[in-house]
C-alpha positions in Angstrom: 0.0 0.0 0.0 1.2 3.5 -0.9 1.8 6.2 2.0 -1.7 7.7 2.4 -0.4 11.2 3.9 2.1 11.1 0.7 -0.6 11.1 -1.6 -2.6 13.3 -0.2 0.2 16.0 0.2 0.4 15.1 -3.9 -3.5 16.0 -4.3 -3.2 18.9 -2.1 -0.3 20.4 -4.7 -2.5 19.6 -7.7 -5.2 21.6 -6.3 -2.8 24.5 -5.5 -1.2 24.1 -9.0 -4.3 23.6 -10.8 -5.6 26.9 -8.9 -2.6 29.4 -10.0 -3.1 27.9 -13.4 -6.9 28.6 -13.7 -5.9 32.4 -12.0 -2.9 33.1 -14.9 -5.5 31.1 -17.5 -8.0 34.0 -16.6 -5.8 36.7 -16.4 -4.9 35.3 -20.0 -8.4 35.3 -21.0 -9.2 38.5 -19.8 -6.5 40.2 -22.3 -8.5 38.0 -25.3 -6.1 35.0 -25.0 -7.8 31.6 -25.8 -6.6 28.8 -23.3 -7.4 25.6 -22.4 -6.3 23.5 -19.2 -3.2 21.0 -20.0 -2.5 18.4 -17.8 1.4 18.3 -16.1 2.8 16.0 -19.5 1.6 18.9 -21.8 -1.1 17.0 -23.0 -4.4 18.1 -23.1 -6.9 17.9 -20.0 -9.7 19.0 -22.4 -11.5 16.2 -24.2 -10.9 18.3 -27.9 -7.6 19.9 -26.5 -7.1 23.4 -27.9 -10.2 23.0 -30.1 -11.6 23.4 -26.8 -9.9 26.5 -26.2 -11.6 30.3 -25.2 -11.0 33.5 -24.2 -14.7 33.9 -22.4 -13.4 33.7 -18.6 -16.9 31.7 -17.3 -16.2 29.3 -19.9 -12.5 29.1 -18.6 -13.7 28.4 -15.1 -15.8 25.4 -16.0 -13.1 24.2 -18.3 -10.5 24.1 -15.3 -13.5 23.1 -12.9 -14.6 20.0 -15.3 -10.9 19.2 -16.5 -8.6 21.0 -14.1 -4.9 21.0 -15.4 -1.5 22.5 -13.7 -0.6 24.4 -17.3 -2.0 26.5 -19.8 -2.4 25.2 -23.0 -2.5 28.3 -25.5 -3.5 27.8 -28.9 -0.7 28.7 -31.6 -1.7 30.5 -35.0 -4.9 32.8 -36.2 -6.8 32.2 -33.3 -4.4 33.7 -31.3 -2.5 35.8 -33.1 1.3 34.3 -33.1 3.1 31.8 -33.2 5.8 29.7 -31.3 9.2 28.5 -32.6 9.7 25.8 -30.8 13.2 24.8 -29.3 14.5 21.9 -27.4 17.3 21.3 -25.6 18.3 19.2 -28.8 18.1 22.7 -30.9 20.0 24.9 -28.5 23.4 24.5 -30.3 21.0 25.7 -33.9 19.4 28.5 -31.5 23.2 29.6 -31.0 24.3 29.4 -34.6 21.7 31.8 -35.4 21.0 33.8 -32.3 22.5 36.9 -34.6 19.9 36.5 -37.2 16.9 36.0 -35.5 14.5 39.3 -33.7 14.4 40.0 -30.5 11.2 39.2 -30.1 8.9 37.8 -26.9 10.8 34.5 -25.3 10.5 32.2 -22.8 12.2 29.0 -20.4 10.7 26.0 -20.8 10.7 22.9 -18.9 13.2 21.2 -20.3 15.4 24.0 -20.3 14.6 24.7 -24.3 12.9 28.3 -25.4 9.8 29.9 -26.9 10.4 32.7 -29.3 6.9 33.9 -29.8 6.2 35.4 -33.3 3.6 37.1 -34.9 1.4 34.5 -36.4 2.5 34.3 -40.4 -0.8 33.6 -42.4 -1.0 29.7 -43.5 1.5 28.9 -41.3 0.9 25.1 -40.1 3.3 22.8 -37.3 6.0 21.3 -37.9 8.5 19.0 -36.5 12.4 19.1 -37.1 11.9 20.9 -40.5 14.3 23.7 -39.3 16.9 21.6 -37.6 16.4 18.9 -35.1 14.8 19.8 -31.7 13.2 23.0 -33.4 9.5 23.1 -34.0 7.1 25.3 -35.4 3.6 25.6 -33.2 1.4 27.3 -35.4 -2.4 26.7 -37.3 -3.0 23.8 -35.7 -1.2 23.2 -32.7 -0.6 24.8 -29.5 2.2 26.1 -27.0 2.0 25.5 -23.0 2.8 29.1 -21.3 5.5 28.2 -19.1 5.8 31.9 -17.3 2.4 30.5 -15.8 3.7 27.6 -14.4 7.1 30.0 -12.9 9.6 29.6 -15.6 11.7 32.7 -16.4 10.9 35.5 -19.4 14.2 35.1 -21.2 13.3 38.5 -23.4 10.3 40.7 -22.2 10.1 42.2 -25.7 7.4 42.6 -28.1 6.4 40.1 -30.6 7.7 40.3 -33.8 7.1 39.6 -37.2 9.1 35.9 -38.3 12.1 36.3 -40.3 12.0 36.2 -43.5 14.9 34.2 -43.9 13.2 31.2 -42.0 9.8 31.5 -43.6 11.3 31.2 -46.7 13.1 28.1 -45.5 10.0 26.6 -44.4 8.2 27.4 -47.6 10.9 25.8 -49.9 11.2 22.2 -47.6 6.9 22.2 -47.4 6.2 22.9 -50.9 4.5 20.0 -52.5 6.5 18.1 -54.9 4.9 18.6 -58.7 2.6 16.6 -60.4 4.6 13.8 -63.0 
């Protein structure tokens, strides 16, 4: 049998971390962020995960109080406005290579110890996995970032967002084009 008092000191964190997410997911929605309640493995704690998102703070209360989650899930591309490029720990040494030709532009920690440089959304746009190098992503139409200042990770650059670079939207556009018809 497991140590009862153990696991109840593990619900009684939950709750607490469950109820500074719902505050920071409010605060979110307040400023006209969508959000949705992720549980602490990033997934979603929503049934349609951030289909399920909204920036309506009474729906935000019953989606914590129905699926209560420890992080904020916020939905990348139009529906929010930006976009998130994506970098693991396994991308850090790309991050570095081309720190000089990337914007300052909104950033954060993340878990792992990876960043989040936040971008204004690009129209059409979609995720992608290790098209830039591997360990960097692109969370955009159809995905969705966790905001890790909400869960007490560090703002690396308290900046505006900014626009992507062209140089790497043009990369992405030449390695997603669809191959032509034979």
């Amino acid at each position: 049998a497991g140590n009862p008092s153990g696991d109840a000191e593990a619900a009684v964190r939950g709750a607490i971390d469950t109820g500074a997410a719902l505050e920071a997911a409010l605060d979110l929605a307040r400023v006209g962020n969508a959000v949705f309640s992720c549980r602490s493995d990033k997934r979603p704690a929503t049934a349609h995960g951030f289909h399920d998102a909204t920036d309506d703070p009474a729906i935000v209360e019953r989606l914590w109080a129905q699926c209560p989650g420890p992080l904020i899930g916020l939905p990348t591309g139009a529906i929010n406005g930006f976009d998130v490029l994506d970098i693991d720990t396994a991308g850090m040494e790309w991050l570095a290579g081309n720190r000089s030709r990337l914007p300052s532009t909104l950033t954060f920690e993340t878990r792992s110890g990876g960043r989040h440089l936040y971008f204004r959304h690009a129209t059409g746009l979609r995720c992608s996995a290790g098209l830039v190098a591997p360990g960097v992503d692109i969370r955009a139409d159809g995905g969705y970032a966790v905001c890790w200042p909400a869960a007490g990770l560090p703002i690396i650059a308290d900046v505006e967002m900014t626009a992507w670079p062209g140089w790497l939207i043009s990369a992405l556009s030449v390695k997603t084009k669809p191959a032509p018809n034979s």
